[in-house]
PASEBA-1860 file (N, C-alpha, C; in nm, 3 decimals):
! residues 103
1> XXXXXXXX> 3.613/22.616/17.119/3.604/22.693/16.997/3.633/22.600/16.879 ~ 3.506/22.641/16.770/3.554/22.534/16.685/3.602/22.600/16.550 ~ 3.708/22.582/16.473/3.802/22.599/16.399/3.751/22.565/16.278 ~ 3.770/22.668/16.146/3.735/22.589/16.000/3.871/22.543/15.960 ~ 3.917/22.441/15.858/3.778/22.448/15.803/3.691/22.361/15.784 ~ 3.519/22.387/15.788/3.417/22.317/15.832/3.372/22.234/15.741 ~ 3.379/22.040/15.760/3.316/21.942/15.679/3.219/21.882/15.709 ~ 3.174/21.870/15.595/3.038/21.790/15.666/3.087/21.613/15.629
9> XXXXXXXX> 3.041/21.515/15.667/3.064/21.402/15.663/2.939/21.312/15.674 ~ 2.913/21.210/15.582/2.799/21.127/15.559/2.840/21.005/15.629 ~ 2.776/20.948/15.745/2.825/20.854/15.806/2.779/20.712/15.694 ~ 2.686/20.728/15.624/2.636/20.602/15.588/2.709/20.579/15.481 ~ 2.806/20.652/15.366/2.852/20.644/15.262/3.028/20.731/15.267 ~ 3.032/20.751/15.411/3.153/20.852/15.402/3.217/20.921/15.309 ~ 3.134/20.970/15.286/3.171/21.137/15.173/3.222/21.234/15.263 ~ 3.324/21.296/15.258/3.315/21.438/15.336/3.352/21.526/15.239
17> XXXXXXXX> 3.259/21.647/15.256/3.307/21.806/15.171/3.326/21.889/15.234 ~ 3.429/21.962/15.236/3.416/22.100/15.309/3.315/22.206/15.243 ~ 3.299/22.259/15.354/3.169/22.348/15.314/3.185/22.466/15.385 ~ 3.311/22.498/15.400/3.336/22.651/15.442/3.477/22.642/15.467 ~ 3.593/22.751/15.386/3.715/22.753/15.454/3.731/22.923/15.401 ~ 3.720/22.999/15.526/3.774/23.107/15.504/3.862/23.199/15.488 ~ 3.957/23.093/15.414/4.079/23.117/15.355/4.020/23.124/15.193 ~ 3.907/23.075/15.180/3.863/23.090/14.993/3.754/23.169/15.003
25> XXXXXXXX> 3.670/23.096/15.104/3.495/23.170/15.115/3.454/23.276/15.152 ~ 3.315/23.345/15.149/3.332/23.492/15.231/3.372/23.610/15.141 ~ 3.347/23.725/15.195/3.428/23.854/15.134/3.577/23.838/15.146 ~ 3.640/23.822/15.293/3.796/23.836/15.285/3.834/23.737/15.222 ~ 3.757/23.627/15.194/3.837/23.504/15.121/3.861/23.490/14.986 ~ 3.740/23.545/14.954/3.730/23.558/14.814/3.782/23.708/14.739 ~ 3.831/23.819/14.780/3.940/23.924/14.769/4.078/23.891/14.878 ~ 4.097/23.767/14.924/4.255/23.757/14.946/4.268/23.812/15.058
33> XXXXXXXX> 4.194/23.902/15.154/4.234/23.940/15.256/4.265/23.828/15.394 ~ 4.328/23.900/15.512/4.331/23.845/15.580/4.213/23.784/15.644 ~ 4.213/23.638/15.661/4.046/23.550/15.714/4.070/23.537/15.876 ~ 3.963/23.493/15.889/3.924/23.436/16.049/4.040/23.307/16.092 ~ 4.047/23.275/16.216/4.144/23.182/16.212/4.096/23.042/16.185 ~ 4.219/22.970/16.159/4.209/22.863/16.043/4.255/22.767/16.115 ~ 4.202/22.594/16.188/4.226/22.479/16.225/4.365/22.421/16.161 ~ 4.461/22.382/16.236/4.555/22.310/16.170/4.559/22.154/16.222
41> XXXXXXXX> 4.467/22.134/16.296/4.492/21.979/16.307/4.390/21.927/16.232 ~ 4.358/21.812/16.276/4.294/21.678/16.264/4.158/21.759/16.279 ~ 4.012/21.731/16.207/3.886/21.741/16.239/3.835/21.724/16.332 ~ 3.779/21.779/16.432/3.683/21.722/16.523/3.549/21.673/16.468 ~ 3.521/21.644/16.539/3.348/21.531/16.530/3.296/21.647/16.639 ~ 3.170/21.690/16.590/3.050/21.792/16.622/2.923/21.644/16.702 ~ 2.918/21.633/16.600/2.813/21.541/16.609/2.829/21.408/16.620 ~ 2.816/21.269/16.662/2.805/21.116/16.631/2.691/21.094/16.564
49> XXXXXXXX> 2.589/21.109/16.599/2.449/21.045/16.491/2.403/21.141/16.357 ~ 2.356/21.135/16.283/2.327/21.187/16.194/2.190/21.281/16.250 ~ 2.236/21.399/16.232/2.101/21.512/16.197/2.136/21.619/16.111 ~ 2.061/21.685/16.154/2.014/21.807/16.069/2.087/21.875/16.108 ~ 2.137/21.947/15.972/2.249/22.094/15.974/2.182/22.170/15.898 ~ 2.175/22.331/15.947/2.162/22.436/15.883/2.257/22.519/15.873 ~ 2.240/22.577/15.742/2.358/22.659/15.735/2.319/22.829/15.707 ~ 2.364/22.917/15.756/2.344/23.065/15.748/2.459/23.167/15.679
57> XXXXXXXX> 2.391/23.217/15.604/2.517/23.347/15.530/2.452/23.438/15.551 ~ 2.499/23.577/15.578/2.460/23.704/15.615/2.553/23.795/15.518 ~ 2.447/23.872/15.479/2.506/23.966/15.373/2.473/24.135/15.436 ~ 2.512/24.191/15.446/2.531/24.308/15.466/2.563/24.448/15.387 ~ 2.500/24.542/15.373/2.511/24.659/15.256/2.524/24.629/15.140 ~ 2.424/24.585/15.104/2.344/24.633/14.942/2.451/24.683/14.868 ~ 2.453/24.810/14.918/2.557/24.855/14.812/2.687/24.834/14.758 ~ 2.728/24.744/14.846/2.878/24.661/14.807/2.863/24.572/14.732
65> XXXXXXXX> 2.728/24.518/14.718/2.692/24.393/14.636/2.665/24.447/14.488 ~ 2.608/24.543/14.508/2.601/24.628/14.362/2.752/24.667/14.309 ~ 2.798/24.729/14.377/2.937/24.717/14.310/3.081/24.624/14.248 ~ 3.001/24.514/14.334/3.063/24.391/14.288/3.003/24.365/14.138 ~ 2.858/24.401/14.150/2.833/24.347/13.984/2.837/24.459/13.873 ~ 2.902/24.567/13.913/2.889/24.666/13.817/3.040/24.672/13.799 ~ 3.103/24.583/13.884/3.286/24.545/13.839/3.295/24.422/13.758 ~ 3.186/24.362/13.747/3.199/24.276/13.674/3.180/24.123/13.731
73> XXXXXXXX> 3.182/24.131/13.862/3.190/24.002/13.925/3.073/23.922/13.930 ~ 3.087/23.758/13.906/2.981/23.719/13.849/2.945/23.630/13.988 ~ 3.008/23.662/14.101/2.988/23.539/14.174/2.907/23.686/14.305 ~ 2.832/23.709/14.325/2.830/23.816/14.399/2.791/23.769/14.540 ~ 2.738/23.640/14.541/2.622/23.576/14.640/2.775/23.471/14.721 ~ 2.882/23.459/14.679/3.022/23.430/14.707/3.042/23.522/14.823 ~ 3.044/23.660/14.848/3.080/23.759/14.904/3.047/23.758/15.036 ~ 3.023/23.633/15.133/2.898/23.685/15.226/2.966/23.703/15.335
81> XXXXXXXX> 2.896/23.803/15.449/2.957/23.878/15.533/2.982/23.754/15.667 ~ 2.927/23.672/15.705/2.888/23.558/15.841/2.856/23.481/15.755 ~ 2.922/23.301/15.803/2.895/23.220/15.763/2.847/23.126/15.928 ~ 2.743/23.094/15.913/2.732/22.990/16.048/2.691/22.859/16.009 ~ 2.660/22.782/16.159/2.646/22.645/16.110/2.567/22.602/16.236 ~ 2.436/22.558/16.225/2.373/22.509/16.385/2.366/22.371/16.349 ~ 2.314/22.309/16.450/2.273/22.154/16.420/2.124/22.166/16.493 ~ 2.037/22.099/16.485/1.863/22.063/16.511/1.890/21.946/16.549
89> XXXXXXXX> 1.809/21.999/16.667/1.771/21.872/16.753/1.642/21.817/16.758 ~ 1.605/21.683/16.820/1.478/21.574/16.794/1.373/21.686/16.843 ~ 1.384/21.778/16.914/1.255/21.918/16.893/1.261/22.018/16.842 ~ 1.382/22.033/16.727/1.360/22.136/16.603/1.412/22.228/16.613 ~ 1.470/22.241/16.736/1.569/22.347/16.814/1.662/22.392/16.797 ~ 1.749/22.482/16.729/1.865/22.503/16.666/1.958/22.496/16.755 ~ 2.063/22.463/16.784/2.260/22.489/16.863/2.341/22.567/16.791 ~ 2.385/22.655/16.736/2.497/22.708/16.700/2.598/22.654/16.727
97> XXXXXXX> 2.708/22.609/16.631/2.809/22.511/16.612/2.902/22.621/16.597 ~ 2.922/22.697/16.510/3.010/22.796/16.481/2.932/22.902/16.349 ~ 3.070/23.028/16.430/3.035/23.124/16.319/3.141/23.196/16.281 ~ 3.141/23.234/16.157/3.251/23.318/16.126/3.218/23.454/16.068 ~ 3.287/23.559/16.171/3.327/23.660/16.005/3.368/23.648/15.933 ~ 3.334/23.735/15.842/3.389/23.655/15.660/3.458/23.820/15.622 ~ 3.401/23.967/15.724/3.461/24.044/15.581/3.476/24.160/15.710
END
């Protein structure tokens, strides 16, 4: 099981950003609720060679999203219900790396 929160890392220039911690991201993250569970060690390595990552957000009922912007909230596309993460392989093939509920 793999644990956020999730970085991506540039082997050729070693940049790393996180790009998901659902302690900020997501519906529960972004209203403070309690999140999905949260990695306390050291990063693992997903991958060694460089490929392709996709990333997925899933939003769910319309109508919560409307009410976010009729409260005023400007970030509404912030809110998202599943955050995942696959990697593609040399035949285009997706893996699912991880996923989270967010809300």
């Amino acid at each position: 099981m793999h644990l956020a929160p999730i970085i991506l890392e540039c082997t050729n220039c070693d940049t790393k950003e996180v790009i998901f911690n659902p302690e900020i991201h997501g519906w529960d993250g972004q209203n403070g609720d309690d999140c999905s569970m949260v990695g306390t060690g050291e990063p693992e390595l997903f991958v060694e060679d460089p490929t392709k990552v996709v990333i997925e957000y899933s939003y769910q009922g319309l109508e919560n999203y409307e009410e976010l912007i009729e409260d005023g909230i400007g970030n509404p596309e912030d809110y998202f219900d599943v955050f995942s993460v696959y990697i593609c392989n040399d035949k285009g093939e997706l893996k699912e790396v991880v996923s989270y509920e967010c809300a």
